[in-house]
N, CA, C and O atoms as CSV, one atom per row, in Angstrom:
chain,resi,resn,atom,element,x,y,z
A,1,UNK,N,N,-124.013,129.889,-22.217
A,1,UNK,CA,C,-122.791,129.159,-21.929
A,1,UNK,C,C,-123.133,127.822,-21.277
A,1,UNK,O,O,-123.673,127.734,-20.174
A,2,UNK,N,N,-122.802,126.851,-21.993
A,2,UNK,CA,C,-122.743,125.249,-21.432
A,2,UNK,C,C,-121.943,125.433,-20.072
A,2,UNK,O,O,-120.944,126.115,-19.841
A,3,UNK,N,N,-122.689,124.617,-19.254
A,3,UNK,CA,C,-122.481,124.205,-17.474
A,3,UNK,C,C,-122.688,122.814,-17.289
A,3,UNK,O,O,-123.358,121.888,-17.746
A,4,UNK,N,N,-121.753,123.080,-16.350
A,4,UNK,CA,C,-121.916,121.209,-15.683
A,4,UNK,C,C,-123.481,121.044,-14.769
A,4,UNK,O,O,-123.840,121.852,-13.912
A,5,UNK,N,N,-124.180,119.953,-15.140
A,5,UNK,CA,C,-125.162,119.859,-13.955
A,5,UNK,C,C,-125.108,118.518,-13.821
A,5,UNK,O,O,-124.483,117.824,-14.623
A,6,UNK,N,N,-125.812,117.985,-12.707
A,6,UNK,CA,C,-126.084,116.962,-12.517
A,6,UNK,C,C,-127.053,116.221,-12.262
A,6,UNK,O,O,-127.483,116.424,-11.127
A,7,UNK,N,N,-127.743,115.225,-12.984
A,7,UNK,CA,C,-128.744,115.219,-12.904
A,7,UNK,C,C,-129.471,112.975,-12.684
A,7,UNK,O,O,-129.487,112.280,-13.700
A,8,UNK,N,N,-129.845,112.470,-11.539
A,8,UNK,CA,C,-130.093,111.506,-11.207
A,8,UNK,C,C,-131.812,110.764,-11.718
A,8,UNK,O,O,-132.885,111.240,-11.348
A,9,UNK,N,N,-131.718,110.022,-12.265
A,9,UNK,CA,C,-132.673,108.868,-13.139
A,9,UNK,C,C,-133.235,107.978,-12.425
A,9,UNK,O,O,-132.554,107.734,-11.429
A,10,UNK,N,N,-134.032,107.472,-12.477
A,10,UNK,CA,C,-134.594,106.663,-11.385
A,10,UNK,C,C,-135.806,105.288,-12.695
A,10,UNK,O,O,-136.622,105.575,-13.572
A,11,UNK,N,N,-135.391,104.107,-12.254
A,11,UNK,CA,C,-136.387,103.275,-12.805
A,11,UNK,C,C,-138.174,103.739,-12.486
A,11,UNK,O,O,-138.804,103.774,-11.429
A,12,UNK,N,N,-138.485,103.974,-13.563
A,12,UNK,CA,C,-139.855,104.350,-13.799
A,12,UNK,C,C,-140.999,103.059,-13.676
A,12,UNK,O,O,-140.733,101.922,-13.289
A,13,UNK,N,N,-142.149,103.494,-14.053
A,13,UNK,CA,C,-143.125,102.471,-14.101
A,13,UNK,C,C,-142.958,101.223,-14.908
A,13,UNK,O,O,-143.419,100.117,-14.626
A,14,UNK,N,N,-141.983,101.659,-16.318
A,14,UNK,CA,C,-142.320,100.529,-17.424
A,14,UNK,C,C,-140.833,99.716,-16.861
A,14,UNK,O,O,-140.900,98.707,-17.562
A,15,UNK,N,N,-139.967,99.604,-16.300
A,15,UNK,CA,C,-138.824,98.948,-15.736
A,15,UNK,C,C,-139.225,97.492,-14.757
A,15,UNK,O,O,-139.747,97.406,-13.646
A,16,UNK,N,N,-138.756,96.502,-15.655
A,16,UNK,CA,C,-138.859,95.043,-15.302
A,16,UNK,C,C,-138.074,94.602,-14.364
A,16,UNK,O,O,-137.034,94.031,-14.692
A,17,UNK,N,N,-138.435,94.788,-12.905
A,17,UNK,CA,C,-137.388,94.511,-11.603
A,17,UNK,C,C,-136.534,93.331,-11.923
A,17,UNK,O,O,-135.402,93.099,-11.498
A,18,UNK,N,N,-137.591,92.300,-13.118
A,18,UNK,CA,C,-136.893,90.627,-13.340
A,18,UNK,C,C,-136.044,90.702,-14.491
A,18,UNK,O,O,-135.727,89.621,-14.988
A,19,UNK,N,N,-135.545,91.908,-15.099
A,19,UNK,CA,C,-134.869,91.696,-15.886
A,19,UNK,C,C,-133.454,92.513,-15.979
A,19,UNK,O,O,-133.554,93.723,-15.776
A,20,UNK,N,N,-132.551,92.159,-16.175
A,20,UNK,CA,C,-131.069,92.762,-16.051
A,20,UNK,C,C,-130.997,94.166,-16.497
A,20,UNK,O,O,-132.148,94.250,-16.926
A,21,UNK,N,N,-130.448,95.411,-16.723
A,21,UNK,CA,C,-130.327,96.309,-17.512
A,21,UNK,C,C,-130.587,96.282,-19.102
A,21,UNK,O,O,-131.387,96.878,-19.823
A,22,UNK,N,N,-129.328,95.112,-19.400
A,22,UNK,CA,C,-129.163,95.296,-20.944
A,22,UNK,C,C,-130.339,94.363,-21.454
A,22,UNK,O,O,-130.511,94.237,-22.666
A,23,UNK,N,N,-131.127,93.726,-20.567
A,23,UNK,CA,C,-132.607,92.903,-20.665
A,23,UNK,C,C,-133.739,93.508,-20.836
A,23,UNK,O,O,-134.774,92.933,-21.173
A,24,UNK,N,N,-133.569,95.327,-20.505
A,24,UNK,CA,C,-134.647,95.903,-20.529
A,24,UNK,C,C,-135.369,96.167,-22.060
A,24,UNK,O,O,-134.688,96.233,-23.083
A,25,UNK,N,N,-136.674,96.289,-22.049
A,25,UNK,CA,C,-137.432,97.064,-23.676
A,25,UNK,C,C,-136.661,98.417,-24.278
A,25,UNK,O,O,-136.678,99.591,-23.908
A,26,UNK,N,N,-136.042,97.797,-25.270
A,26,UNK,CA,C,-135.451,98.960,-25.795
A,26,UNK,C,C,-134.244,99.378,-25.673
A,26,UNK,O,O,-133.700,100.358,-26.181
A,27,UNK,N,N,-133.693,98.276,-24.698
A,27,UNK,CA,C,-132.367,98.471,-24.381
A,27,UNK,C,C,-130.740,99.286,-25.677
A,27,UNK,O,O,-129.993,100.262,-25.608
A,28,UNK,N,N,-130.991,97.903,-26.862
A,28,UNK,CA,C,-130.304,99.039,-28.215
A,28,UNK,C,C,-130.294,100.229,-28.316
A,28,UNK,O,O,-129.209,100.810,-28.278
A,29,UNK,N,N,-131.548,100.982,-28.480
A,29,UNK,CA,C,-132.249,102.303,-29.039
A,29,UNK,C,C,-131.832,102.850,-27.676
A,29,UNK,O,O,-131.336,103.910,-28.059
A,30,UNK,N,N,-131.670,102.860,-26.160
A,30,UNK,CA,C,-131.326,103.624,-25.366
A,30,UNK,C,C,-129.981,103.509,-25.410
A,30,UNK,O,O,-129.364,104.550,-25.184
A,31,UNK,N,N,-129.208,102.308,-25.691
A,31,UNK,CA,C,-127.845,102.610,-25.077
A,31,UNK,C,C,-127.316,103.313,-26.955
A,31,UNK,O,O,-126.086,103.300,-26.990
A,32,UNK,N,N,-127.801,103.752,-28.083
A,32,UNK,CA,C,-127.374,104.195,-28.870
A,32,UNK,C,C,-127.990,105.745,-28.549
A,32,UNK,O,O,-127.414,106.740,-28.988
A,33,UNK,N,N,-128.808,105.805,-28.010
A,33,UNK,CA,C,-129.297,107.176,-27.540
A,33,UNK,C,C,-128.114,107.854,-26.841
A,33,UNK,O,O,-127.429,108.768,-27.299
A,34,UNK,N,N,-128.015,107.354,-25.862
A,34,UNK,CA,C,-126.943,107.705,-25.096
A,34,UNK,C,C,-125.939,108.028,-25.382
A,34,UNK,O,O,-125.518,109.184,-25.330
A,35,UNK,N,N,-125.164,106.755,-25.861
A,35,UNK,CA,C,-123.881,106.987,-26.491
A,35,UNK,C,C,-123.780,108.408,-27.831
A,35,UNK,O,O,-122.806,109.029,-28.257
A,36,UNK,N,N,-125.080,108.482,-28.123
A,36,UNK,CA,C,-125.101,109.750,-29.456
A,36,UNK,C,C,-124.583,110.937,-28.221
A,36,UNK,O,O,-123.445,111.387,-28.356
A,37,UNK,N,N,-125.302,111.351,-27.214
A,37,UNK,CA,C,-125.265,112.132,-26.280
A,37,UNK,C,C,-123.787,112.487,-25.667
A,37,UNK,O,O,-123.354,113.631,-25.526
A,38,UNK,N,N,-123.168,111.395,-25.364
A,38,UNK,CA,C,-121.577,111.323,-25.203
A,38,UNK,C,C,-121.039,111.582,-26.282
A,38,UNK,O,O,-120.015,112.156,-25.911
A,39,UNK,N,N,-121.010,111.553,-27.664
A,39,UNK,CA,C,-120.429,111.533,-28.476
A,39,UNK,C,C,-120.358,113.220,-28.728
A,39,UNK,O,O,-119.306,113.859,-28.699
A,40,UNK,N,N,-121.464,113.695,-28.935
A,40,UNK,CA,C,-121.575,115.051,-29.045
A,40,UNK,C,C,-121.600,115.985,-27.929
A,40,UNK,O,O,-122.125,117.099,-27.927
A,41,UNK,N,N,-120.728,115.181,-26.603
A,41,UNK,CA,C,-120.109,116.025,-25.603
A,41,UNK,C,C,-121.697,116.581,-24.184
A,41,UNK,O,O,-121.642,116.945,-23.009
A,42,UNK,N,N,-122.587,116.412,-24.919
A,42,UNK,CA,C,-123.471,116.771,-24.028
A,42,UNK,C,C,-123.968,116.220,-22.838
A,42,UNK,O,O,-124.755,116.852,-22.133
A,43,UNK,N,N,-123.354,114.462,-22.397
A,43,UNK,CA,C,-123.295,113.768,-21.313
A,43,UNK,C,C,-121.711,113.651,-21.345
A,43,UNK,O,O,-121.064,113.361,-22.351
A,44,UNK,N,N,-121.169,113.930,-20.052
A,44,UNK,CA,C,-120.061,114.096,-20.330
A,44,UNK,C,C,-119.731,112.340,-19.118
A,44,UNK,O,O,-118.954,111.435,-19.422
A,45,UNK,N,N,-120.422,112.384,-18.106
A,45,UNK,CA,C,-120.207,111.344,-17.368
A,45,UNK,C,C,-121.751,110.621,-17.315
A,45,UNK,O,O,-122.746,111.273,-17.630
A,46,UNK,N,N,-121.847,108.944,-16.802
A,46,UNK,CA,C,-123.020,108.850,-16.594
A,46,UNK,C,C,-123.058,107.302,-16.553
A,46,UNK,O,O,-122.342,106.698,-17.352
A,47,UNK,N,N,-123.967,106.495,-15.538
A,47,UNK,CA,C,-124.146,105.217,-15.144
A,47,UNK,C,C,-124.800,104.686,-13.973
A,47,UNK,O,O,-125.110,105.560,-13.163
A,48,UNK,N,N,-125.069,103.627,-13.684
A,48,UNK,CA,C,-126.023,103.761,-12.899
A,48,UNK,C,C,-125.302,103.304,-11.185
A,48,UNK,O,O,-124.355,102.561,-10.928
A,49,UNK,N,N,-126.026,103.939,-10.443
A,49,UNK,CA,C,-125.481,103.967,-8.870
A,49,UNK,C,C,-125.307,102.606,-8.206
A,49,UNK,O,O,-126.502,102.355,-8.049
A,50,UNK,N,N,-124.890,101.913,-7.877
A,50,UNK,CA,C,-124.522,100.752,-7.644
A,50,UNK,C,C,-125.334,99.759,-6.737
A,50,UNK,O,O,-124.374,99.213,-6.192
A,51,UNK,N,N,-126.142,99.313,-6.344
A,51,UNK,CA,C,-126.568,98.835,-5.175
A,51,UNK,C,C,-128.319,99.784,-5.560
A,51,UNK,O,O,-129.064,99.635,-4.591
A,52,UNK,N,N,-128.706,100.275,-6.222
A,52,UNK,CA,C,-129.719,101.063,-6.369
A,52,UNK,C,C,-130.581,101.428,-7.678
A,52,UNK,O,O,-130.058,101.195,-8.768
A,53,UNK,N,N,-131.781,101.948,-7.638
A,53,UNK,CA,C,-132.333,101.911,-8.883
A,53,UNK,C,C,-132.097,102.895,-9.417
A,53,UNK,O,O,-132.935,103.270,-10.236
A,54,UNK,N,N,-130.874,103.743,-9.203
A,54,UNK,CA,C,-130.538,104.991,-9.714
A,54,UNK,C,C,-129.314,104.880,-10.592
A,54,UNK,O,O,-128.489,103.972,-10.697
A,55,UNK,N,N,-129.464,106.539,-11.445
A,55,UNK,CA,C,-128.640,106.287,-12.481
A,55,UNK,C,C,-128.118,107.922,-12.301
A,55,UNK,O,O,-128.839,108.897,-12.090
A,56,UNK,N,N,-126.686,107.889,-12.451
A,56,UNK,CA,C,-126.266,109.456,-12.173
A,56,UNK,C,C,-125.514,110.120,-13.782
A,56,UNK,O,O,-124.838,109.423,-14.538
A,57,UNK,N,N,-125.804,111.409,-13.984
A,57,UNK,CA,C,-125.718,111.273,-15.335
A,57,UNK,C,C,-124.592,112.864,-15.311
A,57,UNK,O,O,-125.044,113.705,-14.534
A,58,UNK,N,N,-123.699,113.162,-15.804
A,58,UNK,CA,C,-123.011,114.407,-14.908
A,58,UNK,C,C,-123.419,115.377,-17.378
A,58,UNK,O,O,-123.050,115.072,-18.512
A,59,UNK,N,N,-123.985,116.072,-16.971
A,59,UNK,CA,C,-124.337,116.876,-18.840
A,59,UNK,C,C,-124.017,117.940,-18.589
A,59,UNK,O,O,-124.294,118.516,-17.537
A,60,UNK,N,N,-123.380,118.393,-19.502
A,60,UNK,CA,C,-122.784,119.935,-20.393
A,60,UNK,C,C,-124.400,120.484,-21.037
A,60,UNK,O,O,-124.910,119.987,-22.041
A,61,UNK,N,N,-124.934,121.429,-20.339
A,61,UNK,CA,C,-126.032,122.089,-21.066
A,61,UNK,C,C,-126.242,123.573,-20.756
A,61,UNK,O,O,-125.693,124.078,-19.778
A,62,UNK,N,N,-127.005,124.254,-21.549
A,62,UNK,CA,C,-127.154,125.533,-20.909
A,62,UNK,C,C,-128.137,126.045,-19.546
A,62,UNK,O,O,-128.062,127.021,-18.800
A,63,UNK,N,N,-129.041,124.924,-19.625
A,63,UNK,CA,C,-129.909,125.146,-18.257
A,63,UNK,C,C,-130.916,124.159,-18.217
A,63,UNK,O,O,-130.830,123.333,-19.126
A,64,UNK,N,N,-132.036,123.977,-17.260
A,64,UNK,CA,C,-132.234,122.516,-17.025
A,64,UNK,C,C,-133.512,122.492,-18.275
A,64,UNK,O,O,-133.886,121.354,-18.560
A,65,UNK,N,N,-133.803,122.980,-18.595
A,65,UNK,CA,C,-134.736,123.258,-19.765
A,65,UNK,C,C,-134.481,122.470,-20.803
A,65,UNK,O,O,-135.222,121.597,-21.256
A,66,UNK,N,N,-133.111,122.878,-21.288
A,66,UNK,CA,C,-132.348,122.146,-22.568
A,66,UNK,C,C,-132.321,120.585,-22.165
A,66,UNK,O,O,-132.561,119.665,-22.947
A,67,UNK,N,N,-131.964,120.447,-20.717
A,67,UNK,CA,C,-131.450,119.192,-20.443
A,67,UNK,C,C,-133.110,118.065,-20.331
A,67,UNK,O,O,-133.132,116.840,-20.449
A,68,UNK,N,N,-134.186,118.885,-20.104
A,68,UNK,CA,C,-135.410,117.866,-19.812
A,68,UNK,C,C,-135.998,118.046,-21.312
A,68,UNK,O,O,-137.221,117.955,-21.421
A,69,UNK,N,N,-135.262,118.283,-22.428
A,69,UNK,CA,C,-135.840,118.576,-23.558
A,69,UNK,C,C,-134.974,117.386,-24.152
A,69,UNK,O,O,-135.451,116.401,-24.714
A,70,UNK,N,N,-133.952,117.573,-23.990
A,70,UNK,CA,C,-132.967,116.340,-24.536
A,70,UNK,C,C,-133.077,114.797,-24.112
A,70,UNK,O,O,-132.850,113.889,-24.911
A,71,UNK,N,N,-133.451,114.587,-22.758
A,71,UNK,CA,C,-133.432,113.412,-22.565
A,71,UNK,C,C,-135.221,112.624,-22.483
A,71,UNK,O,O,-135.495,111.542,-21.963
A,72,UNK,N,N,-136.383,113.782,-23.312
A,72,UNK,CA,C,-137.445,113.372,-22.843
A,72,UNK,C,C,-137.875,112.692,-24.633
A,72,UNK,O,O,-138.933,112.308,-25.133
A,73,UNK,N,N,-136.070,112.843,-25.304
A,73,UNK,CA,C,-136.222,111.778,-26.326
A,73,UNK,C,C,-135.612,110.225,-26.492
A,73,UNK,O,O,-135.627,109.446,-27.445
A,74,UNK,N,N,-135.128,110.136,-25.284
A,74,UNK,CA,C,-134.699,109.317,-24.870
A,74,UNK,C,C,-135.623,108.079,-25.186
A,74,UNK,O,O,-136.820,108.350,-25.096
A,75,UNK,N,N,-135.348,106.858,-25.515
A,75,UNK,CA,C,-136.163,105.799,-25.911
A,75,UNK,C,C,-136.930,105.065,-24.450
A,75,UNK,O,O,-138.001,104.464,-24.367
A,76,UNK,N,N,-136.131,105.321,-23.618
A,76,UNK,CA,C,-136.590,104.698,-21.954
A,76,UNK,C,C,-137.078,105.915,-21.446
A,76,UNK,O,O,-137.850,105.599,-20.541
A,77,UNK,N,N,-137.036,107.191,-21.553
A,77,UNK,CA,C,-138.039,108.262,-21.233
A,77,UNK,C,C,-139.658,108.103,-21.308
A,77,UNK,O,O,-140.631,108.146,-20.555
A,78,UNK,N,N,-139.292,107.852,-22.936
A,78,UNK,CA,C,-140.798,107.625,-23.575
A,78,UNK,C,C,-141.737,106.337,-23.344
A,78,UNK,O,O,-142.965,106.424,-23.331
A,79,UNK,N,N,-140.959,105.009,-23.145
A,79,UNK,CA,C,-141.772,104.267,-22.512
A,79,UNK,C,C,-141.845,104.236,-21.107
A,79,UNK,O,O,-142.434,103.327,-20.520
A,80,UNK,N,N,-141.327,105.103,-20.568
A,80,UNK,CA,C,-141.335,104.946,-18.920
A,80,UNK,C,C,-140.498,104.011,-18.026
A,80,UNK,O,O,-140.883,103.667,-16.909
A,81,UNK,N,N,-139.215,103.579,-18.630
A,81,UNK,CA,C,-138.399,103.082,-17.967
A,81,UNK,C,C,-137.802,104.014,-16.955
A,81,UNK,O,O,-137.660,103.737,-15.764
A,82,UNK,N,N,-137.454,105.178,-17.547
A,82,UNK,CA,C,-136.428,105.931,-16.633
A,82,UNK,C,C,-137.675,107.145,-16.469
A,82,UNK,O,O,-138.707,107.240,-17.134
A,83,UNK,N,N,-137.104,108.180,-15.145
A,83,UNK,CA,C,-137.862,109.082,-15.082
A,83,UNK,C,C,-136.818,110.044,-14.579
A,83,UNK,O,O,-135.788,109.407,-14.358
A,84,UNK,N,N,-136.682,111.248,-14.327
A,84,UNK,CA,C,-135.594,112.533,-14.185
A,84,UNK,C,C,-136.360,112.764,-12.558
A,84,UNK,O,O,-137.471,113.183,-12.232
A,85,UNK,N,N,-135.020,112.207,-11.668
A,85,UNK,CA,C,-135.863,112.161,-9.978
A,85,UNK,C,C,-134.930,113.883,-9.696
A,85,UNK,O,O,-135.538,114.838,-9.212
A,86,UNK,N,N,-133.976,113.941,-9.956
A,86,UNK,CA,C,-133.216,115.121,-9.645
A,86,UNK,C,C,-132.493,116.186,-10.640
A,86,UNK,O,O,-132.108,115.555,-11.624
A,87,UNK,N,N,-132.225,117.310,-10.732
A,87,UNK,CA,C,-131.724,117.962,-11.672
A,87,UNK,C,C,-131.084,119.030,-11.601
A,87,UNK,O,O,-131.813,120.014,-11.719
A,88,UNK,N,N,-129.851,119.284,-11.433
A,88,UNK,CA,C,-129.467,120.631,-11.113
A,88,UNK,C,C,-127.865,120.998,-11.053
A,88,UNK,O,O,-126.921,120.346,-10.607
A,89,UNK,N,N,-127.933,122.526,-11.788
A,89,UNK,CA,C,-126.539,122.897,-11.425
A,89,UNK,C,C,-125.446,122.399,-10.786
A,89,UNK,O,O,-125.583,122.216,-9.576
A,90,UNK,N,N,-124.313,122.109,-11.318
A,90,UNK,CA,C,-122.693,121.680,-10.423
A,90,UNK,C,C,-121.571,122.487,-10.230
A,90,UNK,O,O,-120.603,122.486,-10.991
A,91,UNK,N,N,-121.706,123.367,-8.952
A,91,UNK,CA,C,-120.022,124.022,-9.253
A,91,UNK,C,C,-118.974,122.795,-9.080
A,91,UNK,O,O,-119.336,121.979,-8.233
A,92,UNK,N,N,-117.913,122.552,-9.635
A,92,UNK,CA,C,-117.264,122.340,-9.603
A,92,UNK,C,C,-115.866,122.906,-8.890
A,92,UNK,O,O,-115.308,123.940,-9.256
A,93,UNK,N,N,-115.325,121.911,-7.637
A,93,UNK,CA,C,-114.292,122.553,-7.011
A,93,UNK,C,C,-113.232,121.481,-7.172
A,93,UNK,O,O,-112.184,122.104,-7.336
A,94,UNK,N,N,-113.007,120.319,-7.203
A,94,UNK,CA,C,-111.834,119.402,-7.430
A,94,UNK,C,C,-111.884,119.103,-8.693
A,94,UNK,O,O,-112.941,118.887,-9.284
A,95,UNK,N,N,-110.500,119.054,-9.334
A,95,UNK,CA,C,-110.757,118.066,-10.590
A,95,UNK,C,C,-111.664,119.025,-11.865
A,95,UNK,O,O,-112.366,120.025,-11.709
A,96,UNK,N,N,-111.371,118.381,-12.936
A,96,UNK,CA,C,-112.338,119.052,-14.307
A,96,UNK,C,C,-113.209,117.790,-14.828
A,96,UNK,O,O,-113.223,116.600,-14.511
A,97,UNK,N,N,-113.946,118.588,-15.787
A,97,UNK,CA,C,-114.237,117.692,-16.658
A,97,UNK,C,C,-113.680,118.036,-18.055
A,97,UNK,O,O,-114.275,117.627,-19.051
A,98,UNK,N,N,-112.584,118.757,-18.156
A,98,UNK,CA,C,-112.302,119.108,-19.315
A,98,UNK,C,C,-111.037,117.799,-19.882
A,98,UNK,O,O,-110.549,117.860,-21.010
């Protein structure tokens, strides 16, 4: 059974401090990555933390297995832009994501 988890991204080694987000290597191929991911419900929320090199990503998966399998095809996975700093289960008590 698909669960909410939540799981926080962090700029990796290959991430250009001098260059904007949508400036980064690969930027297309990740933000179409992504958006495939939303589309087929499996990121349900997700963007990056404001003021920080973090990125919070809220996914529908069955356990964290599925979820470090899915995003380690990620186009900024593989060159080392992003890296998976946190990962884990969400109960949910306010509000849905449905």
């Amino acid at each position: 059974m698909k669960r909410p988890f939540v799981v926080i991204r962090a700029h990796g080694s290959g991430w250009d401090e001098s260059r904007s987000l949508e400036a980064q290597r690969d930027w297309p191929a990740h933000a179409a990555f992504m958006d495939a991911l939303v589309s087929e419900g499996f990121v349900a929320l997700g963007g990056p933390l404001e003021g920080s090199r973090r990125a919070l990503l809220v996914i529908r998966a069955e356990d964290v297995s599925e979820i470090e399998r899915r995003l380690s095809d990620d186009p900024w996975t593989r060159n080392g832009l992003l890296i998976t700093k946190e990962c884990g289960p969400w109960t949910i008590r306010l509000g849905s994501l449905e």
